[in-house]
C-alpha positions in Angstrom: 0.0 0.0 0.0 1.3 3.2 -1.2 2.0 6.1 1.8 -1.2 7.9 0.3 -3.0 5.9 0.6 -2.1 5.3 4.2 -2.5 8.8 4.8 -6.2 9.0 3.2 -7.2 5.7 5.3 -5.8 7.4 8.6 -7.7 10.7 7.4 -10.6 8.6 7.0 -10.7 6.9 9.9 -9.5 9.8 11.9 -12.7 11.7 10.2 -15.3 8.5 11.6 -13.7 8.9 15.1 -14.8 12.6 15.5 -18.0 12.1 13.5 -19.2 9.4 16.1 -17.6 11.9 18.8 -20.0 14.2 17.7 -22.7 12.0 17.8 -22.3 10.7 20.7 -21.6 14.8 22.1 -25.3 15.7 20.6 -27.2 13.1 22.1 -26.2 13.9 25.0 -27.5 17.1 25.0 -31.0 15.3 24.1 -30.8 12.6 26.8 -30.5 15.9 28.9 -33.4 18.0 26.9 -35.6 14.8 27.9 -35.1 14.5 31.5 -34.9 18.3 32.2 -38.0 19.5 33.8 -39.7 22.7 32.1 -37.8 25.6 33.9 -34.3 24.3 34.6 -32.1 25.4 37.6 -28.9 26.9 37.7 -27.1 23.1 37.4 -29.1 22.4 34.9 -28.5 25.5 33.0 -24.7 24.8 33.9 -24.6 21.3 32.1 -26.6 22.1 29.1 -24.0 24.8 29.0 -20.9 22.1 28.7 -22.7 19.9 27.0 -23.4 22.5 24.4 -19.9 23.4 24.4 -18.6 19.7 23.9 -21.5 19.3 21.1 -19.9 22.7 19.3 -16.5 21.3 20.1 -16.6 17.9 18.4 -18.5 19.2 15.7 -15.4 21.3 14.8 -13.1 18.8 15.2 -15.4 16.1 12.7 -15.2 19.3 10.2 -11.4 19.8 10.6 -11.3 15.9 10.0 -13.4 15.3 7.3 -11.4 18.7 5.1 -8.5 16.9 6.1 -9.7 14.0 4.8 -10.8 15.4 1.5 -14.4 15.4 2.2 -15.4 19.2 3.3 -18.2 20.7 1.3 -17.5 24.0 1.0 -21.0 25.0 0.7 -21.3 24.1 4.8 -18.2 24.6 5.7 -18.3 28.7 7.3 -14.2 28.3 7.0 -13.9 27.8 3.2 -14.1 31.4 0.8 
């Protein structure tokens, strides 16, 4: 196997790690959506606010990975011009 396409399978699989990241980051902000109560309290509010961060977090990183995998669309992707 030629070092490209090394590269492009470690890309790849690099790019499936932080996609599942990210899914895994965005359900658990809705396993919390459907246990909080209707009016949250300040803990609540506190971990919806890091899971929210975690959710943006990982959804950069899966972005990062799939342009570095040669799969951004630059139509959705807010860093391409």
């Amino acid at each position: 196997m030629a070092d490209d396409d090394r590269a492009g399978d470690a890309a790849l699989a690099q790019a499936l790690r932080a996609a599942r990241a990210h899914a895994d980051a965005a359900s658990q902000v809705a396993r919390f959506l459907n246990r909080m109560g209707a009016v949250p309290d300040a803990a609540g509010i506190t971990e919806l606010a890091s899971l929210l961060a975690r959710e943006e977090l990982t959804r950069d990183d899966r972005a990062s990975a799939l342009r570095a995998a040669g799969l951004g669309v630059p139509s959705l992707d807010p860093e391409a011009a």
